[in-house]
C-alpha positions in Angstrom: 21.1 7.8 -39.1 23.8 7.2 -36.8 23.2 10.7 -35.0 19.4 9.6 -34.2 21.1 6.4 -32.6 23.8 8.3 -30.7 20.4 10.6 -29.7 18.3 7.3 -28.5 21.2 5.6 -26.7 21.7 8.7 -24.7 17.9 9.3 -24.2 17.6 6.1 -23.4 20.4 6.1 -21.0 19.3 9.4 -19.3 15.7 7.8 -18.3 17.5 4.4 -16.9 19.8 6.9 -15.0 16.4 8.9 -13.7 14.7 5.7 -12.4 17.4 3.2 -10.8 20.1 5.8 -9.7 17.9 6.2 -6.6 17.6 2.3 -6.3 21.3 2.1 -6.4 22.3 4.9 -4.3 19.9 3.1 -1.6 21.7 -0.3 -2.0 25.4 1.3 -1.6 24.4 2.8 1.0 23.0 -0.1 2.9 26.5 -1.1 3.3 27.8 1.9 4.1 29.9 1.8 7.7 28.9 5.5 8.5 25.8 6.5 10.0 25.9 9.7 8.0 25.3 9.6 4.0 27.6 12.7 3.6 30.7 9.6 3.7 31.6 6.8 3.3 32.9 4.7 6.1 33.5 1.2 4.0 31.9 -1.4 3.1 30.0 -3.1 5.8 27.0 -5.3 6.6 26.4 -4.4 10.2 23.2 -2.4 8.9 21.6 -5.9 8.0 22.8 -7.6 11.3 20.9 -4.8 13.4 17.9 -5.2 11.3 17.7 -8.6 12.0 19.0 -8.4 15.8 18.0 -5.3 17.8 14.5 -4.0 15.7 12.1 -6.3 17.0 9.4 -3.6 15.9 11.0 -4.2 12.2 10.6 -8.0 12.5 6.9 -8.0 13.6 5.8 -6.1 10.7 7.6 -7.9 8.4 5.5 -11.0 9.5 2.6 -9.3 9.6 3.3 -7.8 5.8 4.4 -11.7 5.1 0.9 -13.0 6.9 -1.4 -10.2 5.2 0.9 -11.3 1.6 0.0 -14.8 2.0 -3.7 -15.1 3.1 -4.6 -12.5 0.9 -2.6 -14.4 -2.3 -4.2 -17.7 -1.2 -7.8 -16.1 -0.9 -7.7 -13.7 -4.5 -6.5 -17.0 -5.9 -9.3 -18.8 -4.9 -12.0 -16.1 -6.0 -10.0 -14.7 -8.8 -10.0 -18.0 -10.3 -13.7 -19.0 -9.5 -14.6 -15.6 -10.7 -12.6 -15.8 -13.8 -14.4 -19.3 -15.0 -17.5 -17.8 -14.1 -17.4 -15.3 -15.9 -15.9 -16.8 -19.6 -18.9 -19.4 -19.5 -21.3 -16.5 -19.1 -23.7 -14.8 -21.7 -21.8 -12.0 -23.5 -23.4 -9.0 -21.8 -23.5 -10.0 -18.1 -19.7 -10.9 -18.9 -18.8 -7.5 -19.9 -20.2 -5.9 -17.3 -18.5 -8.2 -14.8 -15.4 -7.4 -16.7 -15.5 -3.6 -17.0 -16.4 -3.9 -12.7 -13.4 -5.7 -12.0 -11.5 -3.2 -13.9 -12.5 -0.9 -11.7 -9.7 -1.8 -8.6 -6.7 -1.8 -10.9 -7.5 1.6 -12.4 -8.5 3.2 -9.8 -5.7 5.7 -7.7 -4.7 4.1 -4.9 -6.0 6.7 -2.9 -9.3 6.9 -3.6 -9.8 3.1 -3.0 -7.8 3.8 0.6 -10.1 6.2 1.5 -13.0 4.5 0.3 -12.5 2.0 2.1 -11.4 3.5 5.4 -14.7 5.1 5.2 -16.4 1.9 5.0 -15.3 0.4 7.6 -15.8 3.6 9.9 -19.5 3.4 8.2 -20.3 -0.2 9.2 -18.4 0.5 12.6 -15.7 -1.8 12.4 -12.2 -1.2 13.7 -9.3 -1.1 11.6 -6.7 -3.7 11.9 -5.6 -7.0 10.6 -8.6 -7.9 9.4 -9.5 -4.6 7.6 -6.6 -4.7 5.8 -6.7 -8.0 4.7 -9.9 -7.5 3.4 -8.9 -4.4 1.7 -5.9 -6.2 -0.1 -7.7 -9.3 -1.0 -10.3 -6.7 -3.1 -7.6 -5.2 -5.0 -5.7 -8.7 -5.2 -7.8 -10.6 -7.0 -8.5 -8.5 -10.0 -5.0 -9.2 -11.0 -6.0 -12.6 -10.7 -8.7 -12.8 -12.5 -7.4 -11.0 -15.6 -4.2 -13.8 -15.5 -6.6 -16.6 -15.8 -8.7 -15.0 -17.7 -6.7 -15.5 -21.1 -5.8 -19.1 -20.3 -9.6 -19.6 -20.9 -9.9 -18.5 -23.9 -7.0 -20.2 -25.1 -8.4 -24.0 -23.8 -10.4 -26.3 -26.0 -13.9 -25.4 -24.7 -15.1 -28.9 -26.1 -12.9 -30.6 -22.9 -14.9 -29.8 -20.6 -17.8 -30.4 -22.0 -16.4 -34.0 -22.9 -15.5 -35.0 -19.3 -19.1 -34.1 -18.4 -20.2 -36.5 -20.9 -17.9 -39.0 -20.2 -19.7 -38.9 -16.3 -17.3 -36.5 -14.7 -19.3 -34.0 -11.9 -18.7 -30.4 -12.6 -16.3 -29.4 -9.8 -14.4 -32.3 -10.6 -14.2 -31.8 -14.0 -13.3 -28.2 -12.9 -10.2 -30.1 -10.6 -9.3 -32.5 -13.1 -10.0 -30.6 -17.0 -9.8 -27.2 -16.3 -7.3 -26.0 -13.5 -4.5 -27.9 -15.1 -4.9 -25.8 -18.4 -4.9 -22.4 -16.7 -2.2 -23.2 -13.8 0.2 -20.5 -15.5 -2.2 -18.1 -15.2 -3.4 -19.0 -11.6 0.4 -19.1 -11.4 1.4 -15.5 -12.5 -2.0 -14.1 -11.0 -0.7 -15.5 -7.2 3.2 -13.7 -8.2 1.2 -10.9 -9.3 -1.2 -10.6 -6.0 1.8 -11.6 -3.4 4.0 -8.6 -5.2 1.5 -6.3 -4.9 0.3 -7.2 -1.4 3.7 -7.2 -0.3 5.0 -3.4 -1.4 1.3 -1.6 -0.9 1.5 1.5 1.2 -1.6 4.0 0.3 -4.5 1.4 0.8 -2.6 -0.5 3.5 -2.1 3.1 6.0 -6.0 4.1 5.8 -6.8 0.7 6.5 -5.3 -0.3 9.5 -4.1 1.3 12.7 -1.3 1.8 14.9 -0.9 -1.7 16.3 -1.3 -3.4 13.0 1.5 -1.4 10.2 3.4 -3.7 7.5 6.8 -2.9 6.4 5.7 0.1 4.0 4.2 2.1 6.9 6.7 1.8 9.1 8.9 3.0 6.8 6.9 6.1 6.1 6.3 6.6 9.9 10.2 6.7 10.9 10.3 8.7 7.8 8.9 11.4 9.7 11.5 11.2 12.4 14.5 10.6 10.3 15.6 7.4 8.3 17.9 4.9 9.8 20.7 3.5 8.0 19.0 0.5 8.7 15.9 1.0 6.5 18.3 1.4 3.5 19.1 -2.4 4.6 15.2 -3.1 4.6 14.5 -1.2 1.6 17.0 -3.1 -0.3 15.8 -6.2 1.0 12.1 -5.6 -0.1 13.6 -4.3 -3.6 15.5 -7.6 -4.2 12.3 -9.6 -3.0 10.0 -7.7 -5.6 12.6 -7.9 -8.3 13.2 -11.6 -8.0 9.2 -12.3 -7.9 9.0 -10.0 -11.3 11.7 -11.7 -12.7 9.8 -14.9 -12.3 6.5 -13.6 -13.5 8.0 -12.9 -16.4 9.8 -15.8 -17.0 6.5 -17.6 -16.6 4.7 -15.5 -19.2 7.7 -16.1 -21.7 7.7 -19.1 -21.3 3.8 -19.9 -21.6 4.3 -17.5 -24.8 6.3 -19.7 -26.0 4.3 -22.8 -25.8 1.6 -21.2 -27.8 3.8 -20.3 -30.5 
């Protein structure tokens, strides 16, 4: 017995090791004083000062990644949510086949729906930019919220509702005042969910824009190509730290509406 623990603390520890020692080898050396990764020069945060002085290119796809983030949480939100109630007070078989549609973004390899929609938008003749990938993340955005609010649905009285319509409430407003307050953790963790994911995309974000218009993530990948900057280690931690703390969050949330039901 205490062999098979020894066994899973090590196996356990070996995968841990496999997928952060990257993560932290990027973060060290974002304060590294060297230029070169072969040394270190001490620590230093000049890396973070020129990423935030002298690479204006850096700055204005960070607010475009920030911009594309935001309209495209605010927008999924919006549909995801309208969707969701939509589809719980539907028949049972038009429901399902809503449901098993909507699947369809989240399972789906990234690169596929890239391509897809590059295609698209070559199809109908209209040029790739800020708008096309907006569009493109506000179709794989709202999914996530959909399935968030989803649950919160089924977990509400269904009789409320009804009982604020009989009382003289109008729908919408009964939608305002009966049923968005009940699923707010779920509209909640569907907007963390949809901002994370908007803000870190790569695959469907390159086939969907152009030159003019990259975010942070295909930047990245074009200076790649040229050589990494110690810089981008600074940027790359930056965006790690950003993710991280919105996960951390989401799951605080879910815990924490877990625990209510309970």
């Amino acid at each position: 017995m205490k062999a098979r623990k020894t066994f899973r603390g090590i196996y356990l520890a070996l995968i841990l090791l496999f997928l952060y020692a990257p993560i932290a080898v990027m973060i060290v050396l974002s304060f590294n004083a060297a230029k070169t990764r072969a040394k270190w020069g001490g620590f230093s945060v000049k890396w973070y000062v020129e990423l935030f002085t002298s690479s204006p290119e850096i700055l204005e796809a960070l607010r475009l990644t920030l911009e594309i983030a935001v309209l495209a949480t605010v927008i999924s939100v919006i549909m995801g949510t309208l969707a969701a109630i939509g589809i719980h007070y539907m028949k049972k078989r038009p429901a399902s086949f809503l449901l098993n549609l909507s699947y369809l973004p989240m399972t789906m390899p990234d690169i596929v729906t890239g391509v897809s929609m590059m295609l698209m938008f070559v199809f109908v003749s209209v040029p790739r930019g800020f708008m096309t990938m907006l569009a493109a993340h506000i179709a794989f955005d709202t999914p996530y919220v959909l399935f968030s609010v989803l649950p919160k649905l089924r977990q509400m009285n269904p009789n409320t509702y009804e009982a604020a319509l009989d009382l003289g409430c109008r729908p919408m407003k009964a939608v305002r005042k009966v049923i968005v307050p009940e699923i707010k953790p779920g509209i909640v963790t569907g907007a963390l969910l949809s901002f994370t994911m908007s803000l870190d995309d790569f695959v469907i974000s390159y086939f969907t824009t152009d030159e003019v218009h990259q975010n942070l993530s295909t930047i990245i990948y074009s200076a790649a190509k040229l050589g990494i900057k110690p810089k981008f280690y600074a940027l790359s931690t930056l965006m790690f730290l950003a993710v991280l703390s919105l996960l951390l969050i989401i799951n605080k949330i879910s815990s924490t509406a877990l625990e209510d039901i309970s």
